[in-house]
C-alpha positions as CSV (number, residue, x, y, z in Angstrom):
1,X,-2.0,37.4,3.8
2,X,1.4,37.7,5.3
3,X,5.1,36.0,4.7
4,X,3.7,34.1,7.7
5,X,1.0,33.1,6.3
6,X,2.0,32.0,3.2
7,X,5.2,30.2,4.9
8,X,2.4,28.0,6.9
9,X,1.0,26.6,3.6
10,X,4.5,25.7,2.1
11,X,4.8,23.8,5.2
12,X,1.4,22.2,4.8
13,X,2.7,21.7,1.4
14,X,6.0,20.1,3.1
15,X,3.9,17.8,5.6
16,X,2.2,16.3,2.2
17,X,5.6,15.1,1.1
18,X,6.6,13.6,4.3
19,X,3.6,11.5,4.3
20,X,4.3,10.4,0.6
21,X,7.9,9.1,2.1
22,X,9.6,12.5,0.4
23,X,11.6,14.7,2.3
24,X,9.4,17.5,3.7
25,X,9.7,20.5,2.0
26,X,7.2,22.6,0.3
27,X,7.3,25.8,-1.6
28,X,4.4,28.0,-2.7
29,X,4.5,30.5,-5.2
30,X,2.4,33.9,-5.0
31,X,1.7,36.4,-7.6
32,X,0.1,40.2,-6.9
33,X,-0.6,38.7,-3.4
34,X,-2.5,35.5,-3.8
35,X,-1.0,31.7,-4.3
36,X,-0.6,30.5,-8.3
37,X,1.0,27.4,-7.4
38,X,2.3,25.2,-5.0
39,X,5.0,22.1,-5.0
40,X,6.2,19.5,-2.6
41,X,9.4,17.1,-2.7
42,X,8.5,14.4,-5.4
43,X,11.7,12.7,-6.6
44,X,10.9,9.2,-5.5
45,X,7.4,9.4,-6.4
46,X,8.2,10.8,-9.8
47,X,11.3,9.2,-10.8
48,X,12.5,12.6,-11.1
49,X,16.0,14.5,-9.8
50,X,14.7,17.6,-10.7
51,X,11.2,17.1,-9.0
52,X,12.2,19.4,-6.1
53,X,9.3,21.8,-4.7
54,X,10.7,25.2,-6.0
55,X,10.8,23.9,-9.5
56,X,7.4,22.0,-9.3
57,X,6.0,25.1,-8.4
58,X,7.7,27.1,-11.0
59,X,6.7,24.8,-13.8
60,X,2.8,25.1,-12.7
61,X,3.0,29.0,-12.3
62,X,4.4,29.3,-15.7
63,X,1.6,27.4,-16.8
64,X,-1.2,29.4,-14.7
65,X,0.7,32.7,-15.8
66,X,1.1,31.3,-19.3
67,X,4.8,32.8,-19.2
68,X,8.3,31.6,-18.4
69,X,9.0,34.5,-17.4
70,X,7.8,35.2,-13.6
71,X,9.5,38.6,-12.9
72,X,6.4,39.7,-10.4
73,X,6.3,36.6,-8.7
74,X,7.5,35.8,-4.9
75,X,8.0,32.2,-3.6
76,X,8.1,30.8,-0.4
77,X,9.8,27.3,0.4
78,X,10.4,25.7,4.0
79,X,14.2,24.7,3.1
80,X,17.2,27.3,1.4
81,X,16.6,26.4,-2.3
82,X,19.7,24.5,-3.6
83,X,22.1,25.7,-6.8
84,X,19.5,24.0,-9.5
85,X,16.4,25.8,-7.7
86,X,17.8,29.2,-6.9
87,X,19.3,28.9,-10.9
88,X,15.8,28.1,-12.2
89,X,14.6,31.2,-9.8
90,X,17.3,33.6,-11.4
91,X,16.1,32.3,-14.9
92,X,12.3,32.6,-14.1
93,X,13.3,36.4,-12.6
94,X,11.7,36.1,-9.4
95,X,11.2,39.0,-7.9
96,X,11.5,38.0,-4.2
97,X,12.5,34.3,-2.5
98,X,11.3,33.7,1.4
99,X,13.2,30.2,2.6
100,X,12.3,29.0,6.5
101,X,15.3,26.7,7.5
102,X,18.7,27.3,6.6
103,X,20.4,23.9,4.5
104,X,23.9,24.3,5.6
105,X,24.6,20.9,3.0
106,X,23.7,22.2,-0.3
107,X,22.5,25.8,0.5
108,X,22.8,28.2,-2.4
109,X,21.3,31.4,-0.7
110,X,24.1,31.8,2.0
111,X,25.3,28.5,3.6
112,X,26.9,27.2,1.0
113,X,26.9,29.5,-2.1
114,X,25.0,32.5,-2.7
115,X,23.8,32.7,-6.3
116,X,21.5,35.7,-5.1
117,X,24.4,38.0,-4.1
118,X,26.3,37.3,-7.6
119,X,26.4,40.2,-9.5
120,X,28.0,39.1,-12.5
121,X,24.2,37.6,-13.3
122,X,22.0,39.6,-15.3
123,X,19.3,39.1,-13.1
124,X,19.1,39.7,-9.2
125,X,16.3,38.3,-6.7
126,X,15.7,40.0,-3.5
127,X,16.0,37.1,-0.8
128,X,14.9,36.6,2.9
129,X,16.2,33.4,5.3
130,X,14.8,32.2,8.6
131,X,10.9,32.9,8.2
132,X,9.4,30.0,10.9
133,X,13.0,28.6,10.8
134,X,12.4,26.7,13.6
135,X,9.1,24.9,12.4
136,X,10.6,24.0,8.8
137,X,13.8,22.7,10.3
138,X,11.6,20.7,13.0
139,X,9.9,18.6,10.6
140,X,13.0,18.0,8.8
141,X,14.6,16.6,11.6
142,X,11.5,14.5,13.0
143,X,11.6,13.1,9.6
144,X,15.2,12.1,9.4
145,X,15.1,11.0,13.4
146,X,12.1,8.6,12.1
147,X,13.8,7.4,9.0
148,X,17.7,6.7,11.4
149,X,15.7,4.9,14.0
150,X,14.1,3.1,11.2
151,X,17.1,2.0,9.4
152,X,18.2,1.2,12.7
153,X,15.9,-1.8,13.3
154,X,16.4,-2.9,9.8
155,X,19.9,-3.5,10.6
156,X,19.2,-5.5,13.5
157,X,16.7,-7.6,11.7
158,X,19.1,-8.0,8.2
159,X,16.2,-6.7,6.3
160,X,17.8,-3.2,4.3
161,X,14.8,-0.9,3.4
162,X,14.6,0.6,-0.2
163,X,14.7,3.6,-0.8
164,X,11.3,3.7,-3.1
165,X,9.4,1.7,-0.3
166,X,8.4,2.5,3.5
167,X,8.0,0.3,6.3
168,X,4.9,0.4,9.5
169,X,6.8,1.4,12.5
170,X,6.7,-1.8,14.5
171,X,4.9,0.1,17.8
172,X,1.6,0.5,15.1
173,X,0.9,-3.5,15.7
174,X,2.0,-3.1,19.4
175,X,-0.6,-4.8,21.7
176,X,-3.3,-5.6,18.9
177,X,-6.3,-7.7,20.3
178,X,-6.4,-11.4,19.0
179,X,-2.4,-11.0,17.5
180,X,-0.1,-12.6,19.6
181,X,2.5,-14.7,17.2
182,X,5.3,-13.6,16.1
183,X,6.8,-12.1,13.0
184,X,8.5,-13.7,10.3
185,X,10.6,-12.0,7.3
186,X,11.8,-12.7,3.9
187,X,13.6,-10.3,2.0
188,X,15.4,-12.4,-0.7
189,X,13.2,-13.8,-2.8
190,X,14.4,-13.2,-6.6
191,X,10.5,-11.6,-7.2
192,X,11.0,-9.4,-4.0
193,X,13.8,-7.8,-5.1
194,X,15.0,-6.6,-1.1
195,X,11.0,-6.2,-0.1
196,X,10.7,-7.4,2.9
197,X,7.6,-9.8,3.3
198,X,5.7,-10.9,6.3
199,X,4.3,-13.9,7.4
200,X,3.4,-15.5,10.1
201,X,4.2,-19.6,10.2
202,X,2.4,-21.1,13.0
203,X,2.0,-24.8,14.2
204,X,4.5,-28.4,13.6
205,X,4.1,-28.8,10.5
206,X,2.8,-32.5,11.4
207,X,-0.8,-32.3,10.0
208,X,-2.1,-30.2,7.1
209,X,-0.9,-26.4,5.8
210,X,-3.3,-23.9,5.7
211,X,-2.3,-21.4,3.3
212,X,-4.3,-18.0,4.4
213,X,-4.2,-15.1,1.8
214,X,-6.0,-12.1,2.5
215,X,-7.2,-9.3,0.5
216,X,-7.6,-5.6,-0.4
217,X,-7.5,-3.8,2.1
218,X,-6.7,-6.3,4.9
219,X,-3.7,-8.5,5.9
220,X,-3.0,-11.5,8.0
221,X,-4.9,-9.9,11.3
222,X,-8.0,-11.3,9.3
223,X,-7.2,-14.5,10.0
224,X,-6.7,-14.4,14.1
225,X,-9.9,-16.5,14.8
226,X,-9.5,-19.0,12.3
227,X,-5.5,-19.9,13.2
228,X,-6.4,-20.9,16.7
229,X,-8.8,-23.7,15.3
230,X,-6.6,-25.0,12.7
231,X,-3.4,-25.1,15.4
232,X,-5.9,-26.9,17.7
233,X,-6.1,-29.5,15.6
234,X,-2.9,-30.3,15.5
235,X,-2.0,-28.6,11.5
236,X,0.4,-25.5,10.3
237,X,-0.8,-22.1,9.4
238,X,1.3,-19.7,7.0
239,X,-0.4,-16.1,6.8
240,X,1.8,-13.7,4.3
241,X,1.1,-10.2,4.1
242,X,0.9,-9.1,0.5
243,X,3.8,-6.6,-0.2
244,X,2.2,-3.2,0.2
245,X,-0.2,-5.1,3.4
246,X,0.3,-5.8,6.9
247,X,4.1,-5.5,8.0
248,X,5.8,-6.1,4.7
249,X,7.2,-3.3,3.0
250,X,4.9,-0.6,1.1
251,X,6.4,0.5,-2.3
252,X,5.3,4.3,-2.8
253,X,4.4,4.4,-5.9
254,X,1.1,2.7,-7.0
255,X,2.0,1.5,-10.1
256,X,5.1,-1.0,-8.5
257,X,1.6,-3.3,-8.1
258,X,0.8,-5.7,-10.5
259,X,-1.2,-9.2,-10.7
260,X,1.4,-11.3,-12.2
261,X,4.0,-9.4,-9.8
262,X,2.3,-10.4,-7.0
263,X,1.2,-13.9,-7.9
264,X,4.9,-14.3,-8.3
265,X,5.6,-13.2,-4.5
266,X,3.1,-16.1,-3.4
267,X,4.7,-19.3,-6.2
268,X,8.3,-18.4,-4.7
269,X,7.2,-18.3,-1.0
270,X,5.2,-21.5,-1.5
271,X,8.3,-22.9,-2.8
272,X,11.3,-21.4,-0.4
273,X,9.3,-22.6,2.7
274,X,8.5,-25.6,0.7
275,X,5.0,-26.2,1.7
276,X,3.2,-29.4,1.5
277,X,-0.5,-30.7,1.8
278,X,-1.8,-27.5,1.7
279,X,-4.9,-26.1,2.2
280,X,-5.7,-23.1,0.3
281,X,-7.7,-20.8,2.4
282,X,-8.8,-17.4,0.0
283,X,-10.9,-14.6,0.0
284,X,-11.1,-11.1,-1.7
285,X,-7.7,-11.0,-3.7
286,X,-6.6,-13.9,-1.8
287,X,-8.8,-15.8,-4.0
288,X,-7.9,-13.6,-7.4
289,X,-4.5,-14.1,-7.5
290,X,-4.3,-17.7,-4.6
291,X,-6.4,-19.8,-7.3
292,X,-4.2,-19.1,-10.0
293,X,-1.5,-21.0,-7.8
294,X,-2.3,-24.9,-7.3
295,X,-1.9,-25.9,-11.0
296,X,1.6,-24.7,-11.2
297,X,2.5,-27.3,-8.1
298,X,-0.5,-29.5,-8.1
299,X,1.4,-32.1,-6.1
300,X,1.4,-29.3,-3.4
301,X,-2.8,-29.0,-2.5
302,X,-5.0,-30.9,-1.1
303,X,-7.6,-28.5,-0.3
304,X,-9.3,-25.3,-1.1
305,X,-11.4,-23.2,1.3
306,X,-12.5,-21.0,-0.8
307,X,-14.6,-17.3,0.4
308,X,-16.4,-14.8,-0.7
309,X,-13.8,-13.8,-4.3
310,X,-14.1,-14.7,-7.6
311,X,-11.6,-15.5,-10.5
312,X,-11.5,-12.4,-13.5
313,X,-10.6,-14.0,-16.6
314,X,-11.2,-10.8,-18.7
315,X,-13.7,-12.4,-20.8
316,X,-16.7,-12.4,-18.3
317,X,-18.2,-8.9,-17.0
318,X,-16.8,-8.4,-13.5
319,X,-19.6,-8.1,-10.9
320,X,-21.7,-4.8,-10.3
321,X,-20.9,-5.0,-6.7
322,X,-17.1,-4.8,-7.4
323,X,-17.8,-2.1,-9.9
324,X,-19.4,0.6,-7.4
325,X,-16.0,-1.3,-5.0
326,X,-13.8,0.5,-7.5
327,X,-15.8,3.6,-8.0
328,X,-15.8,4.3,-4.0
329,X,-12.2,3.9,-4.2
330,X,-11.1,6.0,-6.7
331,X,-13.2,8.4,-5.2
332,X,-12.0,8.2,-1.9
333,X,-8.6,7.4,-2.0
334,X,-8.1,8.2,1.9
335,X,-11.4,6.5,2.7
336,X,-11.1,4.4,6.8
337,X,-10.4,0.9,6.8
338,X,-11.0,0.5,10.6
339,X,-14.7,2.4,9.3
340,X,-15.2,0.0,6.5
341,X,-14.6,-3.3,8.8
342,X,-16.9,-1.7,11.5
343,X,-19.7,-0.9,9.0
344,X,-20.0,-4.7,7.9
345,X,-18.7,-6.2,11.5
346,X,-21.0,-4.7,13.7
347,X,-19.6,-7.2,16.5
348,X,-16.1,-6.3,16.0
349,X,-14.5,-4.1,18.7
350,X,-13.4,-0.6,17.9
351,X,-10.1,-1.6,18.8
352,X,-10.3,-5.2,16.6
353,X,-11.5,-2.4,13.4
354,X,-8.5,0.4,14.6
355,X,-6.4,-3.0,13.5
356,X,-7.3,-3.2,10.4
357,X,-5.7,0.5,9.9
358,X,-2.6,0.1,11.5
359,X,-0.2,-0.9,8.6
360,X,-1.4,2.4,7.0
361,X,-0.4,5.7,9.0
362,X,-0.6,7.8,6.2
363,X,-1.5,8.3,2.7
364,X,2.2,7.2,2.0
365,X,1.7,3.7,2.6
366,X,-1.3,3.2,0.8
367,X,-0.1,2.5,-2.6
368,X,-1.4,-0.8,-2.1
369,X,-5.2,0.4,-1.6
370,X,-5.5,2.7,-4.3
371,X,-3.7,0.1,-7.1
372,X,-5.5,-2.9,-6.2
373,X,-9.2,-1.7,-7.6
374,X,-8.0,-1.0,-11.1
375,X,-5.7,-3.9,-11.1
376,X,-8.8,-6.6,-11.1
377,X,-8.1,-8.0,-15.1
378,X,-11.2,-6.8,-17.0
379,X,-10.2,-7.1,-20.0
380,X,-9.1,-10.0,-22.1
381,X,-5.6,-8.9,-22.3
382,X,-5.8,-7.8,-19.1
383,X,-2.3,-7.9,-16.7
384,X,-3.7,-11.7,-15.0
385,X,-6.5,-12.4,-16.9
386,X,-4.8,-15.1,-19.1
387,X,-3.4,-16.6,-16.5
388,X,-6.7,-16.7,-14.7
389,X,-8.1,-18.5,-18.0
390,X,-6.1,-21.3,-17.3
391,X,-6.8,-21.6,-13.8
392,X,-10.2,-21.8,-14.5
393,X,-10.0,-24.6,-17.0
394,X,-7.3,-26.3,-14.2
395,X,-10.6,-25.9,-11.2
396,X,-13.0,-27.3,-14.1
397,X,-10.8,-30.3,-15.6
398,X,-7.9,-31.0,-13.2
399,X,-8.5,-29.9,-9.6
400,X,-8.3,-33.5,-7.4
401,X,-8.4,-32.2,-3.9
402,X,-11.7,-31.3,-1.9
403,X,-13.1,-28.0,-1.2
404,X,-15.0,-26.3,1.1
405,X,-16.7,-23.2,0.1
406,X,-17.9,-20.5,2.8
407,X,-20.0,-17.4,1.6
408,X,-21.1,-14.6,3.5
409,X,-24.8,-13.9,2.4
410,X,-24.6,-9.9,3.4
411,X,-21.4,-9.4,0.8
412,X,-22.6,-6.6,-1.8
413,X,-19.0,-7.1,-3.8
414,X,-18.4,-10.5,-3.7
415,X,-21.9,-12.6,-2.3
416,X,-23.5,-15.7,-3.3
417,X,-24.8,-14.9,-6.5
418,X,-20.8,-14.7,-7.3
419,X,-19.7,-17.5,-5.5
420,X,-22.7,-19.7,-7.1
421,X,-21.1,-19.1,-10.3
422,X,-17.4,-20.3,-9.4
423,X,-18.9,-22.9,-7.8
424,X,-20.5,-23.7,-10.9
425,X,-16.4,-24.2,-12.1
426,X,-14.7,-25.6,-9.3
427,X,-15.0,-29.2,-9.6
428,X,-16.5,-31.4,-7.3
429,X,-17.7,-28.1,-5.2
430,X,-20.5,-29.3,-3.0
431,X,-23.0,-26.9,-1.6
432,X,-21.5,-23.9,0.0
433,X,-21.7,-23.1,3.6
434,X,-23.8,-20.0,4.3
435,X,-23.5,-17.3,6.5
436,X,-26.7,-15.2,6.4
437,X,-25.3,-12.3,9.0
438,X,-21.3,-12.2,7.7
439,X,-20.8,-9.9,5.1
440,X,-17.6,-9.8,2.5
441,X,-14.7,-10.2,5.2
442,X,-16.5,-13.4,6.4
443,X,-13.2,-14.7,8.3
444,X,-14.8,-11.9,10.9
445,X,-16.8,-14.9,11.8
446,X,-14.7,-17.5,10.6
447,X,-14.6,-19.6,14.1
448,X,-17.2,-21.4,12.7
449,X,-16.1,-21.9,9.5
450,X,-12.6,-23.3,10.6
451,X,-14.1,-25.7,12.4
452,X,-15.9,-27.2,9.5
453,X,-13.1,-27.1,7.9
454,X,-11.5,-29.2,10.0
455,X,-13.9,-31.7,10.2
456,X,-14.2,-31.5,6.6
457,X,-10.1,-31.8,5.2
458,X,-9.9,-35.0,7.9
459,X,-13.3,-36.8,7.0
């Protein structure tokens, strides 16, 4: 293989951290002519200053070489290494360093310092600049163009991004079949700490609240055919996107997620838009964390409409169906949402399933999806499950409101035998509405089910 060559995969390297929300650069590390190790930018994702692609590659061909000592080793990295990576390559005794674009801000092999032409150190490493200059710096600046126009339409909307989270370019949820209401923002909730949440608030206000909470991996686009029917009638719809969902902000890192992290997102938004007569409309995780919300404000509800979910109180098995859920996702990460929604949905359009992936452009936004599987409480002590305990006993002893229960038959995670058991605890739960052809995102057909529920919460 040639510099050129090996150049191209510290860029593929680079073009992995850009998607992660790290600044794009990548470095690979080759020893008697074949790759040893590779690195890309990770300081956000590792909590790490050091975490820079030269040294992550260093550290792993130490390891591989079983040596500290890399003195017949050449590495190739898409930016000029700064003064802590061209140190560690002095240290290490490189015998050759290959950069692509020049960094004329921090530089240490000829923009701003030179480490490599020092004499005075014991060690010298034969260096080369400007190998595919022009692609390296290229991705650098599309990332830093992305990232100013970004931070320019957070200034205009008052809503700062972190700098551990990213945020769906608006233009992903342009022109989205079945979408048309506009976006609404919190950022300053005390849970949120500067995350902005989305949600859409639809409707006077004079009637009933529905309360729609979606689930893993959807967002408030599940929802489209069911808030027609309840704003019809004459009632409110509110339709969050869970942090890490929709167009609220995704935290990189997958473990930022946590049950009781998120159920605390949903008690302070109920509260700040200080929702009455609500009807609590859940499915998937909606349902997992939206149960374990009406006996902290019982005052607040006055219905549930309750789908296809279940509540895991650590001390009961959680369903086979979810089980092989969670083992498809740790095994495929990456795996298509728009595919998964068409696979069940077989009268969706490819544009209504293309919807589905739009809040997640790359593997950089999906913290969400890959934390939510695990996260389901298993175990008695469990991050939720406790609280989950209580709610149960609150649906079995204390729950005074009606509810409505809607189950789509075809649902291999979450299906009736499932739903016939928290039936079994909800009190007062009459005989669930069946859907033989809808599967486990049953708001796909949810016309029909919103207008039961309408007849039903005004009986």
């Amino acid at each position: 293989m040639s510099d050129a060559d090996f150049m191209q995969l510290a860029l593929a390297q680079a073009r992995q951290a850009a998607a992660a929300g790290e600044v794009p650069v990548g470095a690979v590390l080759v020893w008697q002519g074949r790759v040893i190790a590779t690195g890309r930018n990770a300081p956000i994702d590792g909590q790490d200053p050091t975490a820079h692609a030269e040294m992550l590659a260093l550290r792993a061909a130490a390891q591989a070489l079983d040596n500290y000592r890399l003195d017949e080793c050449e590495l190739f990295v898409t930016l000029e290494p700064c003064a802590m990576c061209s140190g560690a390559m002095l240290h290490a005794r490189l015998k050759r360093v290959v950069f692509g674009a020049p960094d004329p801000k921090t530089g240490a092999a000829g923009s701003v310092i030179n480490l490599f032409a020092n004499t005075r150190l014991n060690h010298q490493t034969q260096w080369q600049g400007g190998l595919l200059a022009d692609q390296c710096g290229a991705l650098l600046q599309d990332f830093f163009l992305q990232r100013r126009t970004e931070q320019r339409e957070q200034a205009r909307g008052n809503h700062p991004l972190r700098d551990d989270a990213l945020r769906t370019p608006d233009q992903a949820f342009a022109g989205l079949p079945g979408y048309p209401w506009s976006p609404h923002y919190l950022s300053d909730l005390p849970s949120l700490a500067g995350l902005r949440m989305h949600y859409l608030d639809e409707g006077d206000g004079q009637g009933l609240t529905y309360l729609c909470l979606h689930g893993n991996p959807a967002w408030s686009y599940l929802y489209r055919k069911m808030i027609p029917v309840f704003l019809q009638a004459g009632h409110r719809v509110v339709a969050p996107d869970l942090i890490g969902f929709g167009k609220s902000d995704k935290p990189k890192k997958d473990s930022f997620h946590s049950f009781q992290g998120h159920r605390q997102n949903l008690l302070e938004l109920v509260e700040r838009l200080d929702l009455h007569n609500i009807v609590l409309v859940v499915q998937d995780w909606g349902g997992l964390l939206g149960l374990t919300l009406p006996m902290t404000a019982p005052g607040r509800y006055k219905g549930l409409l309750v789908m296809n979910t279940t509540l895991a109180t650590g001390d009961q098995p959680l369903p086979a169906g979810f089980l092989a859920w969670r083992a498809m996702c740790a095994n495929n990460p990456e795996f298509d949402v728009a595919r998964l929604f068409a696979r069940g949905n077989p009268q969706m359009s490819v544009q209504e399933c293309a919807a589905y992936n739009a809040p997640f452009p790359d593997k950089g936004h999906r913290a969400a999806l890959r934390a939510f599987p695990p996260m389901v409480p298993e175990l008695e002590d469990s991050d939720g499950a406790a609280i989950s305990r209580q709610a149960r006993e609150f649906w079995r002893e204390r729950w005074q409101g009606q509810t409505l229960m809607a189950v789509g038959a075809q649902d291999p995670v979450l299906g009736l035998p499932v739903m016939r058991h928290l039936q079994k605890i909800i009190k007062d739960c009459p005989e669930p509405m069946v859907l033989q052809h809808a599967g486990h995102f049953v708001q796909e057909h949810g016309e029909a089910i919103a207008r039961s529920a309408v007849r039903f919460f005004h009986a």
